[in-house]
C-alpha positions in Angstrom: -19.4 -20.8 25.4 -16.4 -23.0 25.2 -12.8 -22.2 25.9 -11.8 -21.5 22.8 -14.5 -19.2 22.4 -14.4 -17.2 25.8 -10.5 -16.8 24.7 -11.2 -15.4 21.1 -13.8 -13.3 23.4 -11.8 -12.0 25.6 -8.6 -11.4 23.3 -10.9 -8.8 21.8 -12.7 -6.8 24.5 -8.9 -7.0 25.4 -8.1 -5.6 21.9 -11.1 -3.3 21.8 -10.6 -1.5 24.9 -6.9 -0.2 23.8 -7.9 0.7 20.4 -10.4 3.2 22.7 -7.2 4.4 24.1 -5.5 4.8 21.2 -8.4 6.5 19.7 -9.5 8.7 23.2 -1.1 21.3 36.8 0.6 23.6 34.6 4.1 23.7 35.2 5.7 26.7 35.1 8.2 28.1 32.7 11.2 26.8 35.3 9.9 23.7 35.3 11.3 22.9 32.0 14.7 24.1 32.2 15.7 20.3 33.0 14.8 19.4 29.3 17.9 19.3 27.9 16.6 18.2 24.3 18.9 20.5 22.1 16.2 23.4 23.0 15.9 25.6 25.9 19.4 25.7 26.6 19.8 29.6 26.8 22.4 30.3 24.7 22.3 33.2 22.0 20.7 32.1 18.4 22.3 32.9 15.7 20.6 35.8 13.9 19.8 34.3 10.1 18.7 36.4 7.2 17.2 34.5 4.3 17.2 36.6 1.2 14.6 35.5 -1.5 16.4 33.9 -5.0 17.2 35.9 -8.0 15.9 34.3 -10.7 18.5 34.1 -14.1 16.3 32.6 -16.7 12.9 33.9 -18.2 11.4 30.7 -18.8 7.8 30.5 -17.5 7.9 27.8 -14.6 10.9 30.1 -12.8 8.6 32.4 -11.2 6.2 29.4 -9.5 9.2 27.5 -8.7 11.2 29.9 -7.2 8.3 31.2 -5.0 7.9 27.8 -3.7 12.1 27.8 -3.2 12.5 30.8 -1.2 8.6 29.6 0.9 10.4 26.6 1.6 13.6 27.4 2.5 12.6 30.1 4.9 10.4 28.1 7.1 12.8 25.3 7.1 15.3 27.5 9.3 12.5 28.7 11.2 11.1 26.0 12.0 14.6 24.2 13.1 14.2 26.1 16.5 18.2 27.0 16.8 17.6 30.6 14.5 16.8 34.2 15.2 15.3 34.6 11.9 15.5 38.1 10.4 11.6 38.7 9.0 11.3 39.6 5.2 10.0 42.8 6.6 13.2 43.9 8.1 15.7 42.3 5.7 17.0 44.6 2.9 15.2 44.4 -0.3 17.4 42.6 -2.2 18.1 39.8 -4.2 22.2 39.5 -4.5 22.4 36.2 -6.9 26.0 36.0 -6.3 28.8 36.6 -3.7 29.7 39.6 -6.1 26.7 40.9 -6.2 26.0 41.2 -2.1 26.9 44.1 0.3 27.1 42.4 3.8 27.1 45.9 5.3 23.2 46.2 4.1 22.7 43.1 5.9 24.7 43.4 9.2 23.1 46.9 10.3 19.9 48.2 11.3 17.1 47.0 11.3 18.6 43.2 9.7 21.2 43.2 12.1 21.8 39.3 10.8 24.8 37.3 11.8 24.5 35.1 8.6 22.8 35.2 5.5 21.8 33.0 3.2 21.1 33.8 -0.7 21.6 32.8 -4.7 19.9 32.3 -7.6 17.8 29.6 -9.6 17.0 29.5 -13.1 15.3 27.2 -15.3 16.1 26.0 -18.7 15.3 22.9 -21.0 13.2 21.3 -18.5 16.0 21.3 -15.7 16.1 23.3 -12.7 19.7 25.0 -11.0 19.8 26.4 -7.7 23.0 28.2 -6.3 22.9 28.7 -2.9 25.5 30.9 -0.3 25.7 30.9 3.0 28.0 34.1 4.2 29.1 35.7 7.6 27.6 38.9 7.4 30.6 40.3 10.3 33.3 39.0 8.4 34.6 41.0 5.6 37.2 39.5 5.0 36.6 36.0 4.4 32.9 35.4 5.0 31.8 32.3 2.7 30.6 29.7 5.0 29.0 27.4 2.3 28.2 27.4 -1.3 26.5 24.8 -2.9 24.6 24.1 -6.4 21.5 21.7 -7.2 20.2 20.7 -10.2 17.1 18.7 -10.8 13.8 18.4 -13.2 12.0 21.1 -12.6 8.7 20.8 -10.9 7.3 22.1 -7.3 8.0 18.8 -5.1 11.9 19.1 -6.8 12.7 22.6 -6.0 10.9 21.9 -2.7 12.8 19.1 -2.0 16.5 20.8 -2.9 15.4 23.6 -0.3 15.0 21.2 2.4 18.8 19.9 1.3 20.4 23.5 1.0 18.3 23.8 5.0 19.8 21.0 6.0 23.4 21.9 5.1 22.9 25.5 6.8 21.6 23.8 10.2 24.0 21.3 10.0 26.9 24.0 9.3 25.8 26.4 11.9 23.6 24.1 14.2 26.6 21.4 14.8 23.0 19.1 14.3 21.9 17.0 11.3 18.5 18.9 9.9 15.5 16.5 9.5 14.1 18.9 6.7 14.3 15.8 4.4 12.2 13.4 6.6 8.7 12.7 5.8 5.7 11.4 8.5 3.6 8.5 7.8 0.1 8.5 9.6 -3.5 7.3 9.4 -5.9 9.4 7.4 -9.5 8.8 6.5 -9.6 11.0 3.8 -10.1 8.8 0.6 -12.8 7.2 2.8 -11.5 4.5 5.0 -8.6 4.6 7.4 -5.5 4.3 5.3 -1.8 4.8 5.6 -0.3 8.5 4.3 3.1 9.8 3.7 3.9 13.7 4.0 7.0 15.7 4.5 8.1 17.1 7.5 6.5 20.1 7.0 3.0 18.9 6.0 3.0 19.3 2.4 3.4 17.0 -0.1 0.9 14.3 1.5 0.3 11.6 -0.3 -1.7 8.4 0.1 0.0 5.0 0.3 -1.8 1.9 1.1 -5.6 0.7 0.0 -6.6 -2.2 2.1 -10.6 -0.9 2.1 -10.6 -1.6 5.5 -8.8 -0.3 8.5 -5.2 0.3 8.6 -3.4 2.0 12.2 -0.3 2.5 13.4 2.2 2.8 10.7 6.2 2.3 11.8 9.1 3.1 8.7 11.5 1.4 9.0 15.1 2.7 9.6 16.4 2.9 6.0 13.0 3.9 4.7 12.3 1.1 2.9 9.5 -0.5 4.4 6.9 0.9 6.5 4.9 -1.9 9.2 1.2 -1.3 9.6 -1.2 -2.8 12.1 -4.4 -3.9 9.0 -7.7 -5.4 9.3 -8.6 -8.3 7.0 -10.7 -11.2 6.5 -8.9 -12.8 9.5 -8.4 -10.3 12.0 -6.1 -7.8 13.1 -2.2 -9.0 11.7 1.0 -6.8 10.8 1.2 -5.8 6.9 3.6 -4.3 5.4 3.9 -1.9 2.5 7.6 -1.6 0.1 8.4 1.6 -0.3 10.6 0.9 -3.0 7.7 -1.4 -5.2 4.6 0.8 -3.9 2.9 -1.9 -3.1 2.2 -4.1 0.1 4.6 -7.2 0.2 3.9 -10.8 2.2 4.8 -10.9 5.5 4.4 -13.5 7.9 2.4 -12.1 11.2 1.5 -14.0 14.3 -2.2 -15.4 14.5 -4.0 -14.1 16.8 -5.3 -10.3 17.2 -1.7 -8.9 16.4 -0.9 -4.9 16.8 1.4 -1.8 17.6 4.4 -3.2 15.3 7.8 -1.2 16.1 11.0 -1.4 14.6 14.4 -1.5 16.4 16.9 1.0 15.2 19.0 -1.4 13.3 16.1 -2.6 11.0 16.9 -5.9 13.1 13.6 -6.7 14.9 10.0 -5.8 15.4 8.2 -5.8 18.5 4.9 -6.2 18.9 1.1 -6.9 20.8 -0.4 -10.4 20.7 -3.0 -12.4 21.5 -2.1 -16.0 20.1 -1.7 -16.8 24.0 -5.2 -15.2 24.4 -4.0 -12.2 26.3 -2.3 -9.7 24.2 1.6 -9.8 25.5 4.4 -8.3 24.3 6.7 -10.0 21.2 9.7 -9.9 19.2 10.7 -11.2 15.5 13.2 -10.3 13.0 12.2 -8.0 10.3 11.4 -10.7 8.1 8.8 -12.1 10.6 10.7 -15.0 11.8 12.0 -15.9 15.1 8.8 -15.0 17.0 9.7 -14.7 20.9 7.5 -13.7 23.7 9.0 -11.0 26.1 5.6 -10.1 28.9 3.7 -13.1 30.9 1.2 -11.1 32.8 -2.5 -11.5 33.1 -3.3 -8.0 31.7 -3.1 -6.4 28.0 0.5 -5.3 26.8 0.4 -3.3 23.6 2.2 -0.5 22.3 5.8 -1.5 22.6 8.9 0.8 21.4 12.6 0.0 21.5 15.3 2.1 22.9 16.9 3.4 19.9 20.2 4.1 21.6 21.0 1.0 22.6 18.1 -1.6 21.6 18.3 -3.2 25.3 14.9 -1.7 26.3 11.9 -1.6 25.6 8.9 0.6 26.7 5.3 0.1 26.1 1.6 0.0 27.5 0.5 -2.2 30.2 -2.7 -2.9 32.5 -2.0 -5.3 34.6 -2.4 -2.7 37.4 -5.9 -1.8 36.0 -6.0 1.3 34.2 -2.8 1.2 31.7 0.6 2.7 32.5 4.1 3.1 30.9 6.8 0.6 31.6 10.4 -0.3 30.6 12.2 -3.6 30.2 14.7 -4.9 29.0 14.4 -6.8 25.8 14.3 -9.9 27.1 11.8 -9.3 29.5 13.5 -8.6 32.5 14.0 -5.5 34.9 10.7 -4.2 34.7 9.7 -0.7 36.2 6.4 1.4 36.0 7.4 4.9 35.1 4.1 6.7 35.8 2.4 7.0 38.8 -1.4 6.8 38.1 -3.7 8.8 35.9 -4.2 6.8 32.4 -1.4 7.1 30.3 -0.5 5.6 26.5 1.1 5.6 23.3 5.2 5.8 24.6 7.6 7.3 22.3 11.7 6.5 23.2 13.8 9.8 22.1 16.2 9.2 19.5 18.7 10.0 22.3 17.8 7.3 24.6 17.0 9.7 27.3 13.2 10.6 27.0 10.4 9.4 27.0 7.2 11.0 25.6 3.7 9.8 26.2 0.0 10.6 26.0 -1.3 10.9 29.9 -4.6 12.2 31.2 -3.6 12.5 35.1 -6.7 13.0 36.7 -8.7 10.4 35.3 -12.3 9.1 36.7 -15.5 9.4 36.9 -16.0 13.1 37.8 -12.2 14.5 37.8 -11.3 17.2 35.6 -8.3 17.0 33.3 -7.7 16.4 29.7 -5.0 14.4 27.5 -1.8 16.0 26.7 1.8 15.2 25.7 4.5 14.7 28.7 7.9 14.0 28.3 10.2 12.2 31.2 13.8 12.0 31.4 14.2 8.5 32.4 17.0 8.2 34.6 15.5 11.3 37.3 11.7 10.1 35.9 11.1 13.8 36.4 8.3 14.9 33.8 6.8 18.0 32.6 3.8 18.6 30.4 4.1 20.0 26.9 0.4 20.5 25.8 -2.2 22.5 28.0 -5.8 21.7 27.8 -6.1 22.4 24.0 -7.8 19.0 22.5 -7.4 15.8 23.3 -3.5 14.9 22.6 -2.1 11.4 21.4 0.2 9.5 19.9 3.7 11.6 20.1 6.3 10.7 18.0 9.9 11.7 18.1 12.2 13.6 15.0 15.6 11.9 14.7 17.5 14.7 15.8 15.7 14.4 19.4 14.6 17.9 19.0 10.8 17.7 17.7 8.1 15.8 18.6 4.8 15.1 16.1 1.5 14.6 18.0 -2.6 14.1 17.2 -4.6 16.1 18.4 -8.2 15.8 18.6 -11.1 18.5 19.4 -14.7 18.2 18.4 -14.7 14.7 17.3 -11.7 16.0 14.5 -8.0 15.2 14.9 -5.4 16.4 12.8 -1.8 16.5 13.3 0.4 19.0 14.6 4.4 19.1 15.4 6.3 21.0 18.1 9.9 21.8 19.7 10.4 19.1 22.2 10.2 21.6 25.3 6.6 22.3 23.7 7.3 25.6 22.1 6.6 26.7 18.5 3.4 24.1 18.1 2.1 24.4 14.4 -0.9 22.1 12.4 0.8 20.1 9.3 -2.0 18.4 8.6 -5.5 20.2 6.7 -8.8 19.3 6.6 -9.9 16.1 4.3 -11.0 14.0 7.2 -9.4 13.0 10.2 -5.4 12.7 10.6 -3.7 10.7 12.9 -1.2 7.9 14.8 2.0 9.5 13.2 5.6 8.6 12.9 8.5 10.6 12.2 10.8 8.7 9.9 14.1 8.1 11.0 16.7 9.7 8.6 
């Protein structure tokens, strides 16, 4: 076999043997109180009564819409984490459609006891669709508004859906002192049209869409910061390269990759640069490139694969990713250019890295007692990265991957795989309040919050 050959060879058993990984001690509750995500922090929720819409017109889409309003906007401020949400079951039953048609007594006592409440109404007429939505201190009588807003939009499902996750937003944001992520979406891998393929959902799970058709393979999908491109690791006639797909044309757009088997793109947080894994050298190293493709500059010399890189996002000086050049792959942080390199866990087989929003964590896959014979499993840790003190947020429940991080550093979306199956699931970042988003229709998985 000649050189060139043995390379090409080698490059993918290389290449083979972390798309294996990619696709392959309880602590107890004090354990966690380190985590200082935006969760966990002990203080007193706010106690939040939703009251279901009063519809105002008769026309025949109100009922369907507004049921999918008040489904929405209720599990929006649940599932922010930062609420003591009054159930429906103990909430007066009411629909006040106005601020003079609501009695904040009714709400404040027994057995609603709420400290807020949010209500209004929504009507359809001539195609359109108007919500008016309140926010009111149910303990202040005298001067209780806290925010009142009105939407308007064509009226179908996805719309009203999508002004629920605004008015959520604007009532986390109010009372939270955080910017919701209600109107994010998360692009992942799905094999339910047949092939692997890149998807698109919202935050929640619904609304899933498909986006690309290669017919092949497509892995790893990365949005971009302004959500107008997402970058795509894609199989085609000459390899493994990076794709990319406009979000704004729906379609997939040239882009120049590296030759070589190229992998794992990921975006900086100024749209700026990608990073990335390959094997033009013949042993898959670590790059970076502007986001048009050009400027091509290799960061890792090590004999070794290096794949899965992620920037910092707070400061774009660092860079974590996947290395075995020890033997069986590990996390490690660099700086950008290469330099200051540290190993941040201590053994085990660990993968897919994902850098907080916040610049202080560090989530990751890690099986910890890997080899032949030891038990364990793969789950989700996270490690605050100045103390590189860890704790472990899944528990022996399926095979866990691929964690990805919500832009307000306070939820994390993982895979998780049991019985050959993986679908995805989401979870408070102190691993509380874990919930499937994604349903049947063949396997889900390698997702990505988006960034805004």
């Amino acid at each position: 076999m000649n050189s060139g050959r043995r390379q090409s060879f080698f490059s993918l058993r290389c290449f083979l043997f972390f798309v294996a990984i990619l696709t392959f001690s309880d602590l107890c509750a004090q354990s966690q109180d380190w985590v200082r995500t935006g969760t966990n922090l002990g203080a007193a929720k706010i106690r939040l009564a939703v009251a279901n819409f009063k519809p105002t017109t008769t026309d025949p889409e109100t009922g369907e819409l507004k049921n999918a309003f008040d489904t929405t906007l209720f599990n929006d401020l649940s599932n922010a984490g930062i609420f003591d949400m009054v159930s429906k079951s103990m909430a007066p039953p009411l629909m006040p459609g106005s601020p003079q048609e609501i009695n904040l007594a009714q709400w404040s006592a027994a057995p609603s006891n709420a400290d807020m409440v949010a209500f209004g109404a929504i009507g359809v007429n001539s195609g359109k669709v108007t919500v008016l939505g309140y926010l009111f201190d149910a303990k202040n009588q005298q001067s209780p508004q806290i925010l009142g807003k009105q939407y308007s939009d064509n009226a179908n499902v996805n719309n009203v859906r999508n002004i629920a996750h605004r008015f959520a937003d604007e009532i986390i944001t109010r009372l939270g002192g955080i910017a919701g992520i209600c109107e994010t979406k998360i692009y992942y891998v799905s094999t339910r049209s047949g092939n692997k393929e890149i998807w698109v959902m919202d935050y929640d799970g619904e609304n899933a869409h498909q986006l690309t058709h290669l017919g092949t393979i497509a892995l790893s999908p990365r949005v971009s910061p302004d959500n107008s491109r997402v970058a795509f690791s894609g199989l085609g006639k000459n390899g493994w390269s990076i794709k990319m797909y406009s979000l704004l044309l729906n379609r997939l757009v040239s882009f120049p990759s590296p030759g070589g088997t190229t992998v794992s793109p990921a975006w900086s947080s100024d749209g700026s640069k990608l990073a990335l894994s390959t094997s033009i050298t013949g042993d898959p190293e670590i790059y970076t490139m502007s986001g048009d493709g050009t400027g091509l500059h290799r960061v890792t010399a090590f004999h070794g694969p290096d794949v899965s890189p992620v920037w910092n996002p707070k400061t774009n000086a660092q860079i974590a990713w996947v290395s075995g050049r020890t033997g069986l792959p590990q996390i490690y942080i660099m700086d950008a250019d290469g330099a200051n390199v540290q190993r941040m866990t201590d053994g085990g087989y660990a993968t897919s890295p994902a850098w907080s929003p916040n610049g202080q964590f560090l989530a990751f896959a890690w099986n910890r007692k890997y080899g032949p014979g030891a038990p364990g499993g793969q789950d989700i840790y996270i490690m605050d990265i100045a103390s590189r003190r860890w704790t472990q947020l899944t528990h022996d429940s399926g095979r866990c991957d691929f964690p990805s991080w919500s832009p307000d550093s306070r939820h994390i979306v993982f895979q998780r795989e049991d019985g050959g199956h993986s679908e995805i699931w989401t979870m408070l970042a102190d691993g509380t309040e874990q919930h499937q988003l994604s349903h049947g229709g063949g396997s889900n998985s390698m997702p990505n919050w988006s960034w805004k």
